[in-house]
KOLKE-100809 format. One record per residue: residue number from 1; x, y, z of N, C-alpha, C, O, CB in turn. Coordinates in Angstrom, 3 decimals, padded with zeros to 6 digits. Atoms other than C-alpha are relative to their C-alpha. Glycine has a CB too. Example, Ala and Ser with C-alpha at 12.3 -4.5 7.8 and 13.67 -1.06 7.14 Angstrom:
<pts>
PT    k       n_X       n_Y       n_Z      ca_X      ca_Y      ca_Z       c_X       c_Y       c_Z       o_X       o_Y       o_Z      cb_X      cb_Y      cb_Z
PT    1   000.890  -001.190   000.000   012.300  -004.500   007.800   000.900   001.200   000.000   001.936   001.181   000.665  -000.992   000.027   001.246
PT    2  -000.820  -001.190  -000.060   013.670  -001.060   007.140  -000.770   001.090   000.730  -000.261   002.198   000.899   000.414   000.462  -001.415
</pts>
This chain:
<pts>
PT    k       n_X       n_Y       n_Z      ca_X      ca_Y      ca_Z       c_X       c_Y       c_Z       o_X       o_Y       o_Z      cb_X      cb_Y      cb_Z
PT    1   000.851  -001.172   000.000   000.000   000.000   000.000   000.900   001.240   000.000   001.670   001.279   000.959  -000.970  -000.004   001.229
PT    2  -000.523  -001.076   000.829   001.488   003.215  -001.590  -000.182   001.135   001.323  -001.333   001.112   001.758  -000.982   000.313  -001.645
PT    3   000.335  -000.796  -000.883   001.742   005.974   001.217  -000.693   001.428  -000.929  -001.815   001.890  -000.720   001.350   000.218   000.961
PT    4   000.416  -000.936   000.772   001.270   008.671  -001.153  -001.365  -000.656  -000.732  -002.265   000.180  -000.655   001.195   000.449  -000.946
PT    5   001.315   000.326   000.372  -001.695   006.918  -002.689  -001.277   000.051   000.603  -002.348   000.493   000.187   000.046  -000.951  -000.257
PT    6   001.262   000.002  -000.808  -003.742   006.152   000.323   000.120   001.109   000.989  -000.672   001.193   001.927  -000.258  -001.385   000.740
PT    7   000.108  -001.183  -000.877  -002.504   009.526   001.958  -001.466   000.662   000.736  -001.334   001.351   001.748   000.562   001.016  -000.866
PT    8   001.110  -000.369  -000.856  -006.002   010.386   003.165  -000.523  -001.210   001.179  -000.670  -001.239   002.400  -001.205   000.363  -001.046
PT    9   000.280   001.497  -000.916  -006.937   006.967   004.397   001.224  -000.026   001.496   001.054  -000.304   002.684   000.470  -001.733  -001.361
PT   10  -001.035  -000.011  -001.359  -003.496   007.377   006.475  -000.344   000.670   000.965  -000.563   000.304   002.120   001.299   000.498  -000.156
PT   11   000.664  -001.226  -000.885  -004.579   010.617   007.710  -000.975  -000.256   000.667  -000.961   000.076   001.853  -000.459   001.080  -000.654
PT   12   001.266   000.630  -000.929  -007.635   009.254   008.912   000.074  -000.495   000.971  -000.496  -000.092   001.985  -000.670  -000.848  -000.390
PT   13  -000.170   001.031  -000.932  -006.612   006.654   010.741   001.112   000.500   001.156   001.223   000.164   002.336   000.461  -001.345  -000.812
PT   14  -000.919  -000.475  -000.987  -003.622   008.786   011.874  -000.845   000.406   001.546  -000.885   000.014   002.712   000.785   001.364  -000.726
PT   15   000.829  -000.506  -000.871  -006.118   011.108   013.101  -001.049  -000.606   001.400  -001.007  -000.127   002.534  -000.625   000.472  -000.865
PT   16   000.942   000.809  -000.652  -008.929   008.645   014.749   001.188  -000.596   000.831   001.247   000.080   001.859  -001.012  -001.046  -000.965
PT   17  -000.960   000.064  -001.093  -005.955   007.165   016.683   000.372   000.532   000.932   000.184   000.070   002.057   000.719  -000.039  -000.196
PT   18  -000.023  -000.576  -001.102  -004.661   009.876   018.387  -001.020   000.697   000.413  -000.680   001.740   000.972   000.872   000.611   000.050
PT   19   000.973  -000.145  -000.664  -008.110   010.480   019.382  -000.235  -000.868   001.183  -000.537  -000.682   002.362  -000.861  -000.027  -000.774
PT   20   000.359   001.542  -001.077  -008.428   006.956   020.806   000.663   000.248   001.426   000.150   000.231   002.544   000.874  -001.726  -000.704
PT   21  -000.697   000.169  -001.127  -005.424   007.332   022.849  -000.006   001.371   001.264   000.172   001.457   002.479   001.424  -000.318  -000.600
PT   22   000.331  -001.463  -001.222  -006.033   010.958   024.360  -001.271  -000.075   000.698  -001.417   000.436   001.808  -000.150   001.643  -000.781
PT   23   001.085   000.654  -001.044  -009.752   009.317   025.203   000.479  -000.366   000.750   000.490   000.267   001.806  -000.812  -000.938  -000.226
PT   24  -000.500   000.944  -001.035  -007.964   006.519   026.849   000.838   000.676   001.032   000.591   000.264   002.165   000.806  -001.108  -000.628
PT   25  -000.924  -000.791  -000.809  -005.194   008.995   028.616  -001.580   000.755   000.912  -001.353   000.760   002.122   001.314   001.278  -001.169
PT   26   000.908  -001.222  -000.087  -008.545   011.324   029.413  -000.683  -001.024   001.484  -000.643  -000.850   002.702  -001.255   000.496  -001.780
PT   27   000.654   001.771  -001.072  -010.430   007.529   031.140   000.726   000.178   001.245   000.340   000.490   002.372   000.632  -002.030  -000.745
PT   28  -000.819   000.362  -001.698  -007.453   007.002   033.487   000.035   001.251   000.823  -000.269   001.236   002.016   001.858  -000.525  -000.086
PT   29   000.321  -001.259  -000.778  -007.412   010.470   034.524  -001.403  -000.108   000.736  -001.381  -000.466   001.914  -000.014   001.271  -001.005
PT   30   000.983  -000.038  -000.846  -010.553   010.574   035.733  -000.389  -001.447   000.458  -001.018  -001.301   001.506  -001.072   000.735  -000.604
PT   31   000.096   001.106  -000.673  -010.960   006.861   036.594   000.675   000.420   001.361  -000.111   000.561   002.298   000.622  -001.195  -000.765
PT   32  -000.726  -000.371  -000.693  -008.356   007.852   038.876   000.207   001.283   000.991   000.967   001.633   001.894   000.606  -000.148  -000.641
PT   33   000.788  -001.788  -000.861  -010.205   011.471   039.928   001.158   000.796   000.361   001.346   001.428   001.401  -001.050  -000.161   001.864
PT   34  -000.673  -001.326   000.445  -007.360   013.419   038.462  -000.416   001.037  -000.395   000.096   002.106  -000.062   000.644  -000.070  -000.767
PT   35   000.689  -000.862   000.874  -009.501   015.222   036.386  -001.123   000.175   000.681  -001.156  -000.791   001.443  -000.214  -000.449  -001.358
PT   36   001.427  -000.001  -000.372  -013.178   016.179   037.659  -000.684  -000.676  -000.926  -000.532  -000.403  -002.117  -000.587   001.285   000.150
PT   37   001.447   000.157   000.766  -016.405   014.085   036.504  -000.542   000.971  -000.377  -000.281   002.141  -000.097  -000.998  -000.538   000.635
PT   38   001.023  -000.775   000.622  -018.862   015.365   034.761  -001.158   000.043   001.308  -001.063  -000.356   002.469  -000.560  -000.784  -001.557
PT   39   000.785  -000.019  -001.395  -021.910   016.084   036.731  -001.214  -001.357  -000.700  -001.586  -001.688  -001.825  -000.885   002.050   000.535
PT   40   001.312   001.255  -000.130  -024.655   013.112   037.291   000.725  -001.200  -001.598   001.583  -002.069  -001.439  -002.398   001.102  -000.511
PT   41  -000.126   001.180   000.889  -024.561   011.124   033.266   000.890   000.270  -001.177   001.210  -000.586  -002.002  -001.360  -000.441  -000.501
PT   42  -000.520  -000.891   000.733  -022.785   013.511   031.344   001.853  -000.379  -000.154   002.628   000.286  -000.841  -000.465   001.457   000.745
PT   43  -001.574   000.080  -000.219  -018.897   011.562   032.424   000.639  -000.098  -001.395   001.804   000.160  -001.695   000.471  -001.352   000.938
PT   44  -000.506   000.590   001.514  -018.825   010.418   028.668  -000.002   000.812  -000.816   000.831   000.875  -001.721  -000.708  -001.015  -000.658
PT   45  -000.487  -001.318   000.894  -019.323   013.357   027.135   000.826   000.867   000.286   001.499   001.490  -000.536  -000.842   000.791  -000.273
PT   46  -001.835  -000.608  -000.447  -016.632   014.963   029.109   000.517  -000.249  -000.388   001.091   000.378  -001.279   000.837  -000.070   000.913
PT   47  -001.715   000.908   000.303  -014.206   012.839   028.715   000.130   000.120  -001.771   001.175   000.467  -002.322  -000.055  -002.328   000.597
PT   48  -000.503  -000.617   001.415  -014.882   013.207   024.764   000.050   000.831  -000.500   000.556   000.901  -001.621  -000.246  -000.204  -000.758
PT   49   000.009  -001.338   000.758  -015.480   016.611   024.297   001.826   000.508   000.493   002.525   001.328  -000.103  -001.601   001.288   000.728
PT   50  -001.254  -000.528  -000.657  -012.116   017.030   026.398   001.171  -000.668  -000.987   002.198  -000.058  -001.285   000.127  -000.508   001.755
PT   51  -001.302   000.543   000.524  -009.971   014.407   024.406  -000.502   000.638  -001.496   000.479   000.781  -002.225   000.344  -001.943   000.186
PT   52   000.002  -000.803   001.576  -011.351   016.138   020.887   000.721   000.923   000.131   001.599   001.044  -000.723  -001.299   000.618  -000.628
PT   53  -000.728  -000.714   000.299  -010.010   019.236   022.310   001.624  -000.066   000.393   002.392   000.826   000.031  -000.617   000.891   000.321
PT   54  -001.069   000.811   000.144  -006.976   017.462   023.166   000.732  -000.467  -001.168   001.941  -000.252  -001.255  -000.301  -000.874   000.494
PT   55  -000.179   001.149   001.092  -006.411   015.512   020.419   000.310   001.091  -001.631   001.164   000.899  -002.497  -001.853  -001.214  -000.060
PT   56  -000.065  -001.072   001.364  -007.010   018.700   017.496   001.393   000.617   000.216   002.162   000.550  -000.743  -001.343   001.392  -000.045
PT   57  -001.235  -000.563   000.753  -003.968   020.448   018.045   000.738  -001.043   000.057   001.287  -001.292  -001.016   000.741   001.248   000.534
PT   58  -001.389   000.982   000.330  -001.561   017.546   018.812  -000.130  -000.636  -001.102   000.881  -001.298  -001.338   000.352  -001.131   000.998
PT   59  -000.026   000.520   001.062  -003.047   016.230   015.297   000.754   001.360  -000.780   001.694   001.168  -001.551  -001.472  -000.576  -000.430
PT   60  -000.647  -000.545   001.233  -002.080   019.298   013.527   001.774   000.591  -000.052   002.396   001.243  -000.891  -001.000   001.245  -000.331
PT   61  -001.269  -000.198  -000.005   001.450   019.313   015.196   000.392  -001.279  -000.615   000.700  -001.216  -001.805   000.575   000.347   001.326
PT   62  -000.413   001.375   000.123   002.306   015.460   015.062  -000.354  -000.370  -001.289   000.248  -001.325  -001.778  -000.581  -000.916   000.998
PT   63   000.651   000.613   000.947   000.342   015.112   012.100   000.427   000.901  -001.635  -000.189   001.022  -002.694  -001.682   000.020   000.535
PT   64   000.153  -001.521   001.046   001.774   017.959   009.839   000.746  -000.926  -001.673   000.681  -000.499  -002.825   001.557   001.969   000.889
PT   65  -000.210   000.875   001.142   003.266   015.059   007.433  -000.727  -000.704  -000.674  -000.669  -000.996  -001.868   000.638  -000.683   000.173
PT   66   000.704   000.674   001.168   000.764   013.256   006.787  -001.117   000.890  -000.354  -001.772   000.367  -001.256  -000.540  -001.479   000.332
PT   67   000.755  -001.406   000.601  -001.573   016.677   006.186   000.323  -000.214  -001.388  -000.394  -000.763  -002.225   000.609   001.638   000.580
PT   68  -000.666  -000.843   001.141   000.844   017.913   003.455  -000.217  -001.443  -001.110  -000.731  -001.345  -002.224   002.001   000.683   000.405
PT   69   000.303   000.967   001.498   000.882   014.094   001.499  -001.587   000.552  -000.272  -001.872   001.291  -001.214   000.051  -002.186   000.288
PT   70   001.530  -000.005   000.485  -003.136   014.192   001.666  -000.234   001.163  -001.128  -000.821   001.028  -002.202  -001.067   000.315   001.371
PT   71   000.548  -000.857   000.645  -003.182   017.619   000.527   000.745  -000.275  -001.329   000.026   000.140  -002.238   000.053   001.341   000.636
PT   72  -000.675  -000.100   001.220  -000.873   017.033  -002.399  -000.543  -001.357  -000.644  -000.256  -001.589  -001.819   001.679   000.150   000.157
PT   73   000.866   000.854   000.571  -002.953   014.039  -002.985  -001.401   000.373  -000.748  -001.953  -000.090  -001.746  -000.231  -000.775   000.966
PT   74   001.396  -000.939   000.043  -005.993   016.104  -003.110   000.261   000.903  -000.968  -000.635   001.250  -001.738  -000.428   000.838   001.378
PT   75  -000.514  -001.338   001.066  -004.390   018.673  -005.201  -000.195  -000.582  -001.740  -000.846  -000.125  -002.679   002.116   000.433   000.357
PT   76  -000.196   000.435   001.311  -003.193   016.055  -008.074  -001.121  -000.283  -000.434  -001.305   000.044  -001.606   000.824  -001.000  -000.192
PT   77   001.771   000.218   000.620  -006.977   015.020  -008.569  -000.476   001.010  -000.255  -000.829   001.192  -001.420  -001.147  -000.580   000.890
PT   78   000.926  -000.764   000.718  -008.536   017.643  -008.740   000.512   000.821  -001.273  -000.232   001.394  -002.069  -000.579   000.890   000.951
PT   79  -000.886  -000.790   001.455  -005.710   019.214  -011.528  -000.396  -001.113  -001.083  -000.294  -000.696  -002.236   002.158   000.156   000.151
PT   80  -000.120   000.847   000.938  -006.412   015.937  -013.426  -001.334   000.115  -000.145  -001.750  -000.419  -001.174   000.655  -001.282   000.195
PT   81   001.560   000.307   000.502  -010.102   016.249  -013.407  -000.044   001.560  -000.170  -001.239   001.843  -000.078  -001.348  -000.877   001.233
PT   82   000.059  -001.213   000.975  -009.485   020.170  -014.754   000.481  -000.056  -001.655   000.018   000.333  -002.727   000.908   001.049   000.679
PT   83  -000.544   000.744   001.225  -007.498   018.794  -017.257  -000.651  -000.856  -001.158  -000.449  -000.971  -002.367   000.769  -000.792   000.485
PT   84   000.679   000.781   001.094  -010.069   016.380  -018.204  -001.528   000.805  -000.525  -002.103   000.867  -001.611  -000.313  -001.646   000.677
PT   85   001.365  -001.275   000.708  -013.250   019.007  -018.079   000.920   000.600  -000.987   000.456   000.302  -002.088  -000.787   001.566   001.293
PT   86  -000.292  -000.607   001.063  -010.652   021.114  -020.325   000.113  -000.874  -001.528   000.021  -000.454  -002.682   001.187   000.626   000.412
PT   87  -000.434   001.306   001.443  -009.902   017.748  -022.836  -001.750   000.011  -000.155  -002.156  -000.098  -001.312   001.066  -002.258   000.592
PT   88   001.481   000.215   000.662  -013.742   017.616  -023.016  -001.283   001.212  -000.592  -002.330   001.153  -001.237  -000.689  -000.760   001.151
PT   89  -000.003  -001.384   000.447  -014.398   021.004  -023.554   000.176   000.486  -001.462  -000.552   001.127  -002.220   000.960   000.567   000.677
PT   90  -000.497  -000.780   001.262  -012.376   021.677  -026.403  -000.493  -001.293  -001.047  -000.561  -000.863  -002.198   001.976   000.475   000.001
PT   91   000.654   000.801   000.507  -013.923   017.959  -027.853  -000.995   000.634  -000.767  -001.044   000.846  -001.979  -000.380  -000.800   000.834
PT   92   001.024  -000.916   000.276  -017.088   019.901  -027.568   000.028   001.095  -001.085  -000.923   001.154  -001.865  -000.193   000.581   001.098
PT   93  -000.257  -000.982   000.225  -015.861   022.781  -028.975   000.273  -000.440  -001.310  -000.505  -000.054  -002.183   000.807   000.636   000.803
PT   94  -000.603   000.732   001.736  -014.272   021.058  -032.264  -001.219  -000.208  -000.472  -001.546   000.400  -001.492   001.011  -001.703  -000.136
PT   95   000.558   000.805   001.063  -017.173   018.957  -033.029  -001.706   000.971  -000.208  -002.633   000.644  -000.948  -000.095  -001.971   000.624
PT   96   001.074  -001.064   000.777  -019.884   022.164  -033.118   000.219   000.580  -001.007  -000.632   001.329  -001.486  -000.368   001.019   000.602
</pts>
């Protein structure tokens, strides 16, 4: 599997990972009543609204490599599908 190919798929998974593990870091903390509960049913949405905002910047530090493939993945498609509206364009254009 091609890193530059599945560059988004990486990113993904990069991403959803260090989500997992800043949940799981987020768990023992408060398992452990480092951190405050939530109040009454609400512990689970703490703990994930806290490891999202956790988790967003250390993705766009840790993560700034596999960003830049995706985006240059992202880039070459959509230049190749301008390329091909322009090849079908000027088709058009000939055969009026």
């Amino acid at each position: 599997m091609s890193s530059q190919k599945h560059a988004a798929l990486l990113y993904t998974a990069a991403r959803l990972g260090l989500f997992v593990a800043c949940f799981a870091v987020v768990w023992v903390l408060a398992y452990f009543r480092v951190i405050p509960l939530g109040i009454g049913d609400s512990n689970l949405i703490w703990m994930l609204l806290l490891a999202i905002v956790i988790s967003a910047p250390l993705s766009f530090v840790l993560l700034r490599k596999q960003r830049d493939a995706m985006s240059q993945q992202i880039v070459a498609k959509v230049d190749r599908q301008k390329e091909r509206l322009a090849a079908n364009r000027s088709q058009e254009d000939g055969a009026a």
